[in-house]
C-alpha positions, 0 to 999 in steps of 0.5 A, spaced: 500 500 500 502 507 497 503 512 503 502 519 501 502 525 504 499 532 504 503 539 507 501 543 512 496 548 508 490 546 506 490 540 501 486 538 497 488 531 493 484 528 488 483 520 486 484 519 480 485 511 479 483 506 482 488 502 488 489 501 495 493 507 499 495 510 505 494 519 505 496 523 512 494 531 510 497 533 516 495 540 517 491 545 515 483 543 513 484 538 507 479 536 502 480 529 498 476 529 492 473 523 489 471 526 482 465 523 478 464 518 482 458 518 486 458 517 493 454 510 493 460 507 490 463 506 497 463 504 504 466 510 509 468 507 515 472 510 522 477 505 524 479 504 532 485 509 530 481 515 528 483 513 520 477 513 515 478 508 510 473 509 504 473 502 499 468 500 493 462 498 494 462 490 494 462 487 487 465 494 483 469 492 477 474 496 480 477 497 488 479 502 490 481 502 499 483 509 501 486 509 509 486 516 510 488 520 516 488 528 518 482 529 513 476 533 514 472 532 507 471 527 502 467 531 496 463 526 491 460 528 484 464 533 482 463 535 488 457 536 489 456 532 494 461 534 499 462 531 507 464 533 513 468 527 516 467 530 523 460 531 522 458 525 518 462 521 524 458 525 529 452 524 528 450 522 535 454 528 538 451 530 545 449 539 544 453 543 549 451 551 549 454 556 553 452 563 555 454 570 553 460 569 560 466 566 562 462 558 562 466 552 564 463 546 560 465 540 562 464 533 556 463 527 559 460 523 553 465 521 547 462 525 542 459 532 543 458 539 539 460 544 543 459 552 542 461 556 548 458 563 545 460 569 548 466 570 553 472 567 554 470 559 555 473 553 557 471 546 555 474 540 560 475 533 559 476 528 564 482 524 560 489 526 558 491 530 553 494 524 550 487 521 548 486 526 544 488 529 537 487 536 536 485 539 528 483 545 525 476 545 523 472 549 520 468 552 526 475 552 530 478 546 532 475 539 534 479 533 539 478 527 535 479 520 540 485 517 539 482 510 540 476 512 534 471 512 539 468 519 538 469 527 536 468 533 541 467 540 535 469 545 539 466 553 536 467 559 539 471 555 546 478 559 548 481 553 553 482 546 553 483 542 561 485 535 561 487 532 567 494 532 565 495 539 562 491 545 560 491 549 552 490 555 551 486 555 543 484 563 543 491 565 539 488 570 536 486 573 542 489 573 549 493 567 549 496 570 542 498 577 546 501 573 551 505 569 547 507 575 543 509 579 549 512 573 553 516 572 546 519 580 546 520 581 554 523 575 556 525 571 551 522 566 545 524 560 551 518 564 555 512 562 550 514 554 553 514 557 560 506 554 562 506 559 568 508 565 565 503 563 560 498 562 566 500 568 569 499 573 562 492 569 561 489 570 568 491 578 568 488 579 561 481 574 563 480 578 569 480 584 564 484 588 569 490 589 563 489 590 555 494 587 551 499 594 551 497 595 559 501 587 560 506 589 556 508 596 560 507 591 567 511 585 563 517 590 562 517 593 570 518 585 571 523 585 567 527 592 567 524 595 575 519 600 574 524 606 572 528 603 566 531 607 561 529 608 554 536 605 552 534 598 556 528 597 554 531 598 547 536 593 548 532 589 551 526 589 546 531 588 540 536 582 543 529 578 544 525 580 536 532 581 532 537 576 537 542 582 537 543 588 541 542 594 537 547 598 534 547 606 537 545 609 531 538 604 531 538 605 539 538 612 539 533 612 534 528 608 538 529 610 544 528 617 542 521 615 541 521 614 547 524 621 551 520 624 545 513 622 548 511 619 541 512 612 544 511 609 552 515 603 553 508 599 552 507 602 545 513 601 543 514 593 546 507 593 542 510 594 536 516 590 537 511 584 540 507 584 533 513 585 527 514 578 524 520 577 526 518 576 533 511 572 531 516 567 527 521 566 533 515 564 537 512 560 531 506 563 533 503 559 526 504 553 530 500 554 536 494 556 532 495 549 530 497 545 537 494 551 542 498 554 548 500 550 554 498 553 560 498 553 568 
């Protein structure tokens, strides 16, 4: 049996011939398409390791056995008819519904379509991290059982608890400005730091900081409360570009500062959301995998 592989972006592999292979998408939401065939001419099946194995019908003149991993639709007909494998292997999922506040939604049945509506949300399992996996999907993410035995959809929910470790999904949120700030005050080594995520999360969720007011606290911590323009420079600039700035760029940034253009906080703001800092954080992978948390 052939093994084929996606990429990590949004995939979508088209069989053409009929045969026996094996296919892992990876990342990204990957769509495979069947061409012209209708959806009829097969069997889809979930095996106990979350594969979905699509074959010919019983008696086709041509077979055709595709184990596929990391898949999230199958389109038949010129896709007209298109599935959504979460949804078609979830059919019996229980309905969890949140509220406009902060909720904390706990699933206990091994499937279930959780919606946390508005405010930060919070969705516990009572298992380890291990027995899941966790993909992107259209609605946001979904944690598929590892032993095959159900999927939890996750829409609009913000934090995971499992019994061994806790995930923060709201990368575009506050988990991203923590990351962000974690990364250019103390370094990209923080953003792997659980407690300091913690620490970030818990003061940005109690709505006491916004992101610019976290930044300003993070540089005290990291300089004391008086620091001068040039330290919080040296700072900001060895942790973003991975080198003390020359004197000419020094004075540059640290002008805006003295000048009152900028605050420190402003400044961080801008140093946190360059690329630069976003790559050395590889904040692209934690959309994909959710930050650890304590």
């Amino acid at each position: 049996m052939s093994t084929f592989y996606g990429t990590p972006q949004n995939d979508a592999p088209v069989v053409r011939l009929p045969m026996a292979f094996t296919y892992d998408g990876l990342a990204g939401v990957d769509t495979m398409s069947f061409g012209t065939s209708p959806r009829s001419w097969y069997t889809i099946t979930q095996a106990s390791d979350g594969a979905v194995w699509v074959d010919s019908i019983s008696g086709a003149s041509e077979i055709l056995n595709a184990k596929l991993y990391n898949v999230e639709k199958l389109a038949f007909n010129d896709e007209r008819d298109l599935i959504d494998l979460a949804t078609y292997f979830n059919s019996t999922a229980t309905p969890i519904t949140g509220t406009a506040q902060n909720d904390l939604l706990s699933v206990t049945t091994p499937s279930a379509s959780v919606d946390g509506l508005a405010g930060i949300d919070t969705v516990a399992l009572s298992a380890v991290a291990s027995q899941f996996k966790l993909q992107n999907s259209d609605t946001g993410f979904s944690l598929v059982r590892q032993d095959g035995s159900g999927t939890v959809s996750l829409a609009n929910v913000e934090r995971l608890t499992f019994t061994d470790q806790k995930l923060a999904l709201d990368l575009t949120g506050h988990a991203g400005s923590v990351a962000k700030i974690l990364g250019a005050v103390f370094g990209p080594a923080a953003v792997a730091r659980p407690d300091y995520v913690g620490i970030g999360l818990s003061l940005l969720d109690s709505g006491q900081y916004n992101a610019t007011t976290l930044m300003g606290y993070a540089l005290q911590v990291a300089l004391g409360p008086n620091a001068s323009p040039q330290a919080v420079v040296d700072l900001l600039y060895r942790n973003v570009v991975g080198v003390l700035p020359d004197a000419p760029t020094q004075k540059s940034f640290a002008d805006l500062i003295a000048s009152g253009s900028h605050t420190a906080a402003t400044l961080g703001d801008m140093a946190a959301n360059t690329d630069a800092n976003q790559a050395n954080i590889q904040l692209t992978g934690l959309q994909l995998t959710g930050l650890a948390y304590s």
